[in-house]
C-alpha positions as a Markdown table, in Angstrom:
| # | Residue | x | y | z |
|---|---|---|---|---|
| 1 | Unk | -10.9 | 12.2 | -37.3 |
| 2 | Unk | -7.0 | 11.1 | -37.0 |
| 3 | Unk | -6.1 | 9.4 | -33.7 |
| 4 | Unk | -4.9 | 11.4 | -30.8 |
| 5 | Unk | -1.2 | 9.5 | -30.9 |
| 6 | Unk | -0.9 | 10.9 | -34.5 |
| 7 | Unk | -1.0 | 14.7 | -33.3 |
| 8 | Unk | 2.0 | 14.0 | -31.3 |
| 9 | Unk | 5.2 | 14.0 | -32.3 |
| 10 | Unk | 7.3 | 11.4 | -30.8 |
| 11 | Unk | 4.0 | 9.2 | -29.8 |
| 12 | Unk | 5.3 | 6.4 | -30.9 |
| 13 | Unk | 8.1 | 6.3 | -28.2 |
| 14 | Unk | 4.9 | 5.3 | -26.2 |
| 15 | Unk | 2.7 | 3.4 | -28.3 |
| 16 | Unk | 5.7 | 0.9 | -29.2 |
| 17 | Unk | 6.1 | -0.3 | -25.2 |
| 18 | Unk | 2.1 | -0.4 | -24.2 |
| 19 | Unk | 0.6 | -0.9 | -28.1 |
| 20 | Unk | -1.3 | 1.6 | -28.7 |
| 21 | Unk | -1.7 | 5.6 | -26.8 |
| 22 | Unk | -2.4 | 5.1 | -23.3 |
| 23 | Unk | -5.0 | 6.0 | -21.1 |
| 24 | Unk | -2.5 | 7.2 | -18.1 |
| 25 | Unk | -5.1 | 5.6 | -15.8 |
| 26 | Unk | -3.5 | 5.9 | -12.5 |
| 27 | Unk | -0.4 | 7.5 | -13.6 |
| 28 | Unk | 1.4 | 9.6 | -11.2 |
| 29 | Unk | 2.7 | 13.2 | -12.1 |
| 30 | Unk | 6.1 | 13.8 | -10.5 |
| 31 | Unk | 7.2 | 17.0 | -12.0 |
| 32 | Unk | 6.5 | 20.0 | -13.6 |
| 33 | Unk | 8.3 | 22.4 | -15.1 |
| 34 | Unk | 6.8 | 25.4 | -17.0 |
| 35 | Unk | 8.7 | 28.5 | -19.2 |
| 36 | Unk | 7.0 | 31.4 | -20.1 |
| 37 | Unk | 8.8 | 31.2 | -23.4 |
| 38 | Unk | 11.2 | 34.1 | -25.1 |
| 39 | Unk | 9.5 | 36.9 | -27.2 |
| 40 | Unk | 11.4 | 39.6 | -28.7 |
| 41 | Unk | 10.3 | 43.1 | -27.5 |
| 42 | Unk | 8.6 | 45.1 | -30.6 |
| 43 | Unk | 5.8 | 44.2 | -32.5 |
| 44 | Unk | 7.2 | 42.3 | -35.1 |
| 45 | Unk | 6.6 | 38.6 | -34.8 |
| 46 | Unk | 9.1 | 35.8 | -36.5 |
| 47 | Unk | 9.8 | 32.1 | -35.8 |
| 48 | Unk | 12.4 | 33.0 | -32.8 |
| 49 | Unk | 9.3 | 33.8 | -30.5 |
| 50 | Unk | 9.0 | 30.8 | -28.1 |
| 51 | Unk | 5.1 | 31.1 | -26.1 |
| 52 | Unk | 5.0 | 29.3 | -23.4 |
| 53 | Unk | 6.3 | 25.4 | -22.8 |
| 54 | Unk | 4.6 | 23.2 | -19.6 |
| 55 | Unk | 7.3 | 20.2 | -19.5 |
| 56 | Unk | 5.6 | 16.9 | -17.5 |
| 57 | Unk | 7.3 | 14.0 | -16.3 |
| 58 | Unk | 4.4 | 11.2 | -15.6 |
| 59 | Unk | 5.1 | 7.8 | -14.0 |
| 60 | Unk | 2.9 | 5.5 | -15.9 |
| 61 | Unk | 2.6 | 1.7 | -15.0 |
| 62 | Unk | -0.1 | -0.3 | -17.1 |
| 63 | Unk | -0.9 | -3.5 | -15.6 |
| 64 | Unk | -0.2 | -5.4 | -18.5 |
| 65 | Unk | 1.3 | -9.3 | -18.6 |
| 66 | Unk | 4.8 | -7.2 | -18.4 |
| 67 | Unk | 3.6 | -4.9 | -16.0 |
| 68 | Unk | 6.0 | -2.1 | -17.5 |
| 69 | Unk | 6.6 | 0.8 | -15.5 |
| 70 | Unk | 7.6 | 4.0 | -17.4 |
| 71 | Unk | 8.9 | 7.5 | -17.0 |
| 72 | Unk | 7.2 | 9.7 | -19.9 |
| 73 | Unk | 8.4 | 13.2 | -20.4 |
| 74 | Unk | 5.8 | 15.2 | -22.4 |
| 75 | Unk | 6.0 | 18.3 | -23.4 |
| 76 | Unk | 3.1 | 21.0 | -24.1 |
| 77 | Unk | 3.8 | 24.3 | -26.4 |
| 78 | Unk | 2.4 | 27.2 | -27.1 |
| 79 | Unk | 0.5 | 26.8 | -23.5 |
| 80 | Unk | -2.6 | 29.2 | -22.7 |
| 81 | Unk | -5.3 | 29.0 | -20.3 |
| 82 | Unk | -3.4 | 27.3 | -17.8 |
| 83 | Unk | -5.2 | 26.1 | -14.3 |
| 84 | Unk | -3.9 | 23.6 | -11.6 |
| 85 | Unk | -5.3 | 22.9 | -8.4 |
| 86 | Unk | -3.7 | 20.7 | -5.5 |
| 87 | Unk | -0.2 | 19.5 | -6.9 |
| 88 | Unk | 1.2 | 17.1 | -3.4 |
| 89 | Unk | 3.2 | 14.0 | -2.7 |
| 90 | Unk | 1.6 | 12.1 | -5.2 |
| 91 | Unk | 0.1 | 13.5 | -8.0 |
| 92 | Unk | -2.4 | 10.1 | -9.0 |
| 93 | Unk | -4.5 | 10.8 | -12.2 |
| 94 | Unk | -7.1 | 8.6 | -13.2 |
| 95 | Unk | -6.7 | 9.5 | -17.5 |
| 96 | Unk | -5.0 | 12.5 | -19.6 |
| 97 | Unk | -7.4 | 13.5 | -22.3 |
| 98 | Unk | -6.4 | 15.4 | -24.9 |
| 99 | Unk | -9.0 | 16.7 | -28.0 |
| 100 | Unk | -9.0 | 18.9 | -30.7 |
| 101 | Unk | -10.8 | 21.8 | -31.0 |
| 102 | Unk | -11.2 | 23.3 | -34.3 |
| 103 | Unk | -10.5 | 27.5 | -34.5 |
| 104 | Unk | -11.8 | 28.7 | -37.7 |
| 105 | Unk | -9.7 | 29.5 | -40.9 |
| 106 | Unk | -8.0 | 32.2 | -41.9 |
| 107 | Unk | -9.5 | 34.9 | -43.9 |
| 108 | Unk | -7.9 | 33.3 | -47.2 |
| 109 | Unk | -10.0 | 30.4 | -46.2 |
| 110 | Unk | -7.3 | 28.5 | -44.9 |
| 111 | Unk | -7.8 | 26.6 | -41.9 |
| 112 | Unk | -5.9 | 27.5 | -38.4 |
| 113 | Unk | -4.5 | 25.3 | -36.6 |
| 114 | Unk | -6.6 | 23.6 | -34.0 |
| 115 | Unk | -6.1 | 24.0 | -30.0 |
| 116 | Unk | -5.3 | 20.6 | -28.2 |
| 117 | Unk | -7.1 | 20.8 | -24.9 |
| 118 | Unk | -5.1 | 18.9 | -22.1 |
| 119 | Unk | -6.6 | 17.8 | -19.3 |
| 120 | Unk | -5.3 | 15.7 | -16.2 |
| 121 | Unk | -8.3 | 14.4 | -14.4 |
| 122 | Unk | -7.4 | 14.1 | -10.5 |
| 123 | Unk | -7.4 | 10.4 | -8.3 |
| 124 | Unk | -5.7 | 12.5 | -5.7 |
| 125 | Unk | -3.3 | 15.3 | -5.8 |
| 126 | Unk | -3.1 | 17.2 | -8.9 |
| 127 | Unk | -5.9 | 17.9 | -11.6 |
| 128 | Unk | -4.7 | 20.4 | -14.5 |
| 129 | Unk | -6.3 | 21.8 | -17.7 |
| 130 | Unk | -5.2 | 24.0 | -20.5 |
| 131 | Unk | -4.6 | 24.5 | -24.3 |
| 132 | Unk | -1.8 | 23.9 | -26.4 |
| 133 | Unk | -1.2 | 24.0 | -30.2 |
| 134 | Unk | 1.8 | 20.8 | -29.7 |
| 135 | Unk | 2.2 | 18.0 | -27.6 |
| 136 | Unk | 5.7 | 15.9 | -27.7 |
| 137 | Unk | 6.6 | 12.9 | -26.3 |
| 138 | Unk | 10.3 | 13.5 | -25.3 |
| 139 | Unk | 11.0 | 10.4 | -23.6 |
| 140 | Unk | 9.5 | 7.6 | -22.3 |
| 141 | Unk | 12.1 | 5.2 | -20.8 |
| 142 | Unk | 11.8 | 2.3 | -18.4 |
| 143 | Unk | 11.5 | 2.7 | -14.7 |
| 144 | Unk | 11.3 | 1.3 | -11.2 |
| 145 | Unk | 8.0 | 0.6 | -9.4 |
| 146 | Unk | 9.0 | 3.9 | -7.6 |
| 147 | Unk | 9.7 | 5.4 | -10.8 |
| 148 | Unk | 13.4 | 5.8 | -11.2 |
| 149 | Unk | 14.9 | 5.3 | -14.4 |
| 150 | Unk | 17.3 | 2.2 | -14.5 |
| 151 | Unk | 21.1 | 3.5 | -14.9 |
């Protein structure tokens, strides 16, 4: 099975500072910012359809010899099966998982697409869980121990 970093585009704007994916372990989410997406009324379907995008900034610090903190934005699409229970001040996570879950193929035989299945695992605040068919990393820059990003 291919690596979890290699399903997501962009990973590597992560794996180059900390080596390798990380686990998130005691990352803090600091905002969240979800879209329901654009469909086109009718019942024909094309590429302009947008389902629905969850957009996550996490502030993740990896005690590491640098100690680097960073300011990851991710961003989930095609979003279904959303749940989220007690978003605070906070926001501590002890990991992010995401794994693959296979769907079937196609009648031609073909193989769909597989769901990712997200899941922020609560140290206190926030715990989250849903499904997604793409994960990006959109940024992941340096930060402050407070997690502002240096001008």
């Amino acid at each position: 099975m291919a690596s979890i970093e290699s399903l997501i585009a962009g990973s590597e704007k992560l794996t180059r500072i900390y080596g390798g994916w990380p686990s998130f372990h005691d990352a803090e989410v600091v905002e969240l910012h979800h879209w329901r997406g654009q469909m086109k009324p009718g019942s024909d379907w094309d590429d302009s359809n947008v389902m629905p995008v969850l957009t996550a900034k996490i502030h993740i610090l990896i005690q590491s010899p640098t100690s680097q903190h960073t300011l990851a934005t991710l961003r989930f699409e095609d979003v279904d099966d959303f749940r989220m229970e007690g978003f605070n001040h906070q926001n501590a996570i002890f990991e992010l998982t995401i794994t693959v879950q296979e769907r079937g193929t196609f009648s031609n035989g073909e193989r769909l697409p597989p769901y990712l299945i997200v899941t922020f695992q609560a140290a206190f605040g926030m715990s989250a869980s849903f499904r997604c068919f793409r994960i990006e990393v959109v940024d992941a820059v340096r930060c402050t121990d407070e997690g502002k990003v240096y001008a």
